[in-house]
N, C-alpha and C positions, 0 to 999 in steps of 0.2 A: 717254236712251240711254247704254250701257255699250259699252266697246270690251273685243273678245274674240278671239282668234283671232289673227289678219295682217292686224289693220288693216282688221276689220269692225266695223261699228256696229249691234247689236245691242239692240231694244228687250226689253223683258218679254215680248211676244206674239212674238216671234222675229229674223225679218226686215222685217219689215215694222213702221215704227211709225206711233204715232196710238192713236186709240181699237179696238178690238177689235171684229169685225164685229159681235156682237151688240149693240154701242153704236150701228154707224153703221146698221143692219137693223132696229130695234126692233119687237116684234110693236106694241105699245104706237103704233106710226105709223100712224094711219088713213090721209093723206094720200098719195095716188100720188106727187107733188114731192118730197116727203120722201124716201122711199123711192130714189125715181131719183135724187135728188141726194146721200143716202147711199153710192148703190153707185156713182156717178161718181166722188166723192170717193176712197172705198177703190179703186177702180179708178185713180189715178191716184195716191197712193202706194204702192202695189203694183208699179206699172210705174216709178216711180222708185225703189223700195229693188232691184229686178231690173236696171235701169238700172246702179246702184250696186255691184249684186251681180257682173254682168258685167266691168263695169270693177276692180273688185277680181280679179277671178279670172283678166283677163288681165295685171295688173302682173304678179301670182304666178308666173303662166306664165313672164312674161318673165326673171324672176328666176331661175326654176329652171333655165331653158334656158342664163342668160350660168353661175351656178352649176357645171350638169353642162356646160360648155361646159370651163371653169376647171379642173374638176377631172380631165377628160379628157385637157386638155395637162396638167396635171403629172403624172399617171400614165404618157405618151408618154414625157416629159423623163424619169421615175422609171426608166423599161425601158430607154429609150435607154443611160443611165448605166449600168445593171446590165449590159445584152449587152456595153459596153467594156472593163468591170471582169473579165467571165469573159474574153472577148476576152483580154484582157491575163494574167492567171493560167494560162489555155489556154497561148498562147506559153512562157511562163516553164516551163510543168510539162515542158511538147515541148522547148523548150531543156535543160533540165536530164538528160531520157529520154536524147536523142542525146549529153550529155557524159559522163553515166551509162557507155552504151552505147562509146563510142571508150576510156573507163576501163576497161572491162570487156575490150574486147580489147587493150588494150596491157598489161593485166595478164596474158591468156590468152599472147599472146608472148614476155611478158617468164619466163613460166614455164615455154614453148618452148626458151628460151635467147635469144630472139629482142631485142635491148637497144636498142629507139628511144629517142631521147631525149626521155623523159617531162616532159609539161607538166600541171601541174592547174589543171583547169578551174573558175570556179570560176562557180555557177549563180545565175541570175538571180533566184532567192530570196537566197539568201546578200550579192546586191551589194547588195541593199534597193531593187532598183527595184519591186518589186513585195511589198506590206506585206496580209496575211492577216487579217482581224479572228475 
């Protein structure tokens, strides 16, 4: 037997190994014992490479379920990270709009004749709290 696949074992005749039915069936068997005791035989590694087969196909399972389990929370972790980061640049851009915004009318009064005593703002881009890739 040859290993193929994830860890299946694999004869020439497929899943199943041993001799190939038409070795353990021979027309060439006149005897009824023969015969039964052929197909008992293939009958019983049949039901053990399915045996086999089953137990293989639920490690897999298991595998692929911690897998997509795995990679489910680091995609959660991945969003989580992402909504903070816009979170965080949202603020900054609204911070900056409302400094914008109060620059905008103190310069509309100052060309009123209107002389508050101007302060510049300076926006939470600029301070580096907040870095842009």
């Amino acid at each position: 037997m040859e290993r193929r696949g994830r860890g299946r074992f694999v004869s020439s005749a497929g899943y199943f190994p041993g001799s190939s039915l038409t070795e353990k069936i021979s027309p060439a068997s006149n005897l009824p014992n023969q015969k039964e005791n052929g197909l008992a035989e293939l009958h019983g590694e049949m039901m053990a490479s399915l045996r086999a087969l089953k137990k293989d196909l639920e490690h897999e399972h298991t595998l692929l379920v911690k897998a997509t389990e795995a990679y489910t929370a680091k995609l959660k972790k991945q969003v989580k990270q992402e909504i903070h980061e816009a979170s965080e640049i949202s603020k900054a851009i609204d911070a900056d709009w409302k400094n914008f915004l109060a620059d905008l009318d103190e310069d509309t009064r100052e060309n009123q004749g209107i002389r508050p005593a101007k302060t510049r703002r300076v926006s939470a881009l600029e301070k580096g709290k907040i870095i842009i890739d």
